[in-house]
MIMI-131325 format. One line per 8 residues: number of its first residue (from 0); their letters; for each residue x, z, y of C-alpha. Coordinates in Angstrom, 2 decimals. Layout:
BEGIN
NUM = a = X/Z/Y | ...
END
This chain:
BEGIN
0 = xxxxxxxx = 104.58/184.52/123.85 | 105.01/182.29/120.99 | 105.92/183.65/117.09 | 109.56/182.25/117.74 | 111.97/182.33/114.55 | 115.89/180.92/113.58 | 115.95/177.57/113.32 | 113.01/176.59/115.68
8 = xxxxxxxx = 113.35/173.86/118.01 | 112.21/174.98/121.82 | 112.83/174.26/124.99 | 115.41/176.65/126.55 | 115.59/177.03/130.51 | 118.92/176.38/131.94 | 119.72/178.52/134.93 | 122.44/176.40/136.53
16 = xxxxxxxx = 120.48/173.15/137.27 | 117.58/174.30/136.92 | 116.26/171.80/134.08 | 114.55/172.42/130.76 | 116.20/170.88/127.97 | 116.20/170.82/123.94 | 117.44/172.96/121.88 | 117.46/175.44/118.78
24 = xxxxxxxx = 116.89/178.78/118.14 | 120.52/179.94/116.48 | 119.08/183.82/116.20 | 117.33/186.41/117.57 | 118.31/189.96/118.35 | 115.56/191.46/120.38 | 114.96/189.95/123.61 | 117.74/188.07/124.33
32 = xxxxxxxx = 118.06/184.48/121.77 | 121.44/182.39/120.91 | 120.25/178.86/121.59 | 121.87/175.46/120.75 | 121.34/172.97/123.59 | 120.95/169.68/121.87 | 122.14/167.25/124.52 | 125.49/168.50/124.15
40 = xxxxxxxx = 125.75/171.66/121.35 | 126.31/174.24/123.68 | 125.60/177.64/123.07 | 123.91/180.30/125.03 | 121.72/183.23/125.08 | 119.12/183.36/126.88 | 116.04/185.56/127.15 | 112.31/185.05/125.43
48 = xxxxxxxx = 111.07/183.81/128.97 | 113.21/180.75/129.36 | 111.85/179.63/125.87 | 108.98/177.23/125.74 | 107.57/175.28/123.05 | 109.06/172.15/122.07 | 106.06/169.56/122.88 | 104.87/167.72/126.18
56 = xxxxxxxx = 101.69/165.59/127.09 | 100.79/162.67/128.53 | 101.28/162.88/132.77 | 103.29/166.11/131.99 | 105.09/166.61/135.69 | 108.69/166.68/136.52 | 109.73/164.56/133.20 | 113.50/162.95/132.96
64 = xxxxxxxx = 114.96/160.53/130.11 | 118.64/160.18/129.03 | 119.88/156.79/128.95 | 123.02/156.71/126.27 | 123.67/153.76/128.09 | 125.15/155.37/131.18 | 124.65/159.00/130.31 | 122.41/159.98/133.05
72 = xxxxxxxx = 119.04/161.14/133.48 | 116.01/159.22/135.23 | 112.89/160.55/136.18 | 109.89/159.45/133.78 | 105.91/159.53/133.55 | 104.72/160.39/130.29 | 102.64/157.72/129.02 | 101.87/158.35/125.53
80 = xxxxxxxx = 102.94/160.98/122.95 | 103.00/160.62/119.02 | 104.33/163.83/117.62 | 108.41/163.16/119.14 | 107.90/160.04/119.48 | 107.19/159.39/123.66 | 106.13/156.78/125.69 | 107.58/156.73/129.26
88 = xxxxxxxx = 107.82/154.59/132.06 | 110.56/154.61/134.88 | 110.14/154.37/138.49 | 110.83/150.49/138.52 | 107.72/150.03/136.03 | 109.62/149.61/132.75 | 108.61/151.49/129.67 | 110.04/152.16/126.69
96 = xxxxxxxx = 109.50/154.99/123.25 | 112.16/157.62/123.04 | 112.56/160.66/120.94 | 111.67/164.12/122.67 | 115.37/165.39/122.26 | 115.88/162.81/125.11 | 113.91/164.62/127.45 | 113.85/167.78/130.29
104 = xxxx = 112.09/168.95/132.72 | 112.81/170.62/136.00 | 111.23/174.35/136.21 | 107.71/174.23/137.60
END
C-alpha cells in the first residue's frame, strides 16, 4: 500500500465499467478516499484498494486513449513513456504522444 495523501494524483478503480481512470485524492478519512475523476470531475469515494499509483510502462496491458476529437476511447500499446508524457500506437498502426490524464485501463 502506497503512503497516499490529499492532493495526490492516482488511479482510482471504477466499479461500473470496470476501467481505471485518473484522478485525485480530495481526502482521506480512514479507509474509504473522496476521489476526483479527472476525465469528467466526478466525485466518489472509494476504498484504499481501488487506488493505484498514477504511472504506466512501456507494453503496459489493457491501455485505452481519449480522443477529444470524438470523445471516445481506443485501445493503445504503450510505446514509450517520459514522465506523463506517453507514446502510444492504435490498432491501425498510428502513433501519437498524449498526456497520462488521457489514459485507463481495464482491471487486470
Amino acid at each position: 500500500m502506497a503512503d497516499w495523501s490529499d492532493g495526490d494524483w492516482v488511479f482510482a478503480y471504477y466499479d461500473e465499467d470496470e476501467y481505471w481512470y485518473p484522478a485525485e485524492i480530495v481526502r482521506i478519512e480512514g479507509n474509504d478516499v473522496k476521489v476526483r475523476y479527472d476525465y469528467d470531475d466526478s466525485k466518489e469515494v472509494v476504498t484504499i484498494d481501488y487506488l493505484d499509483e498514477y504511472s504506466t510502462f512501456v507494453g503496459e496491458k489493457g491501455a485505452e486513449s481519449y480522443s477529444d476529437e470524438d470523445e471516445a476511447y481506443y485501445p493503445v500499446v504503450i510505446k514509450e513513456v517520459n514522465e506523463e508524457n506517453i507514446l502510444v500506437e492504435y490498432e491501425d498502426g498510428s502513433a501519437e504522444w498524449t498526456d497520462l490524464s488521457y489514459l485507463r485501463f481495464a482491471k487486470q
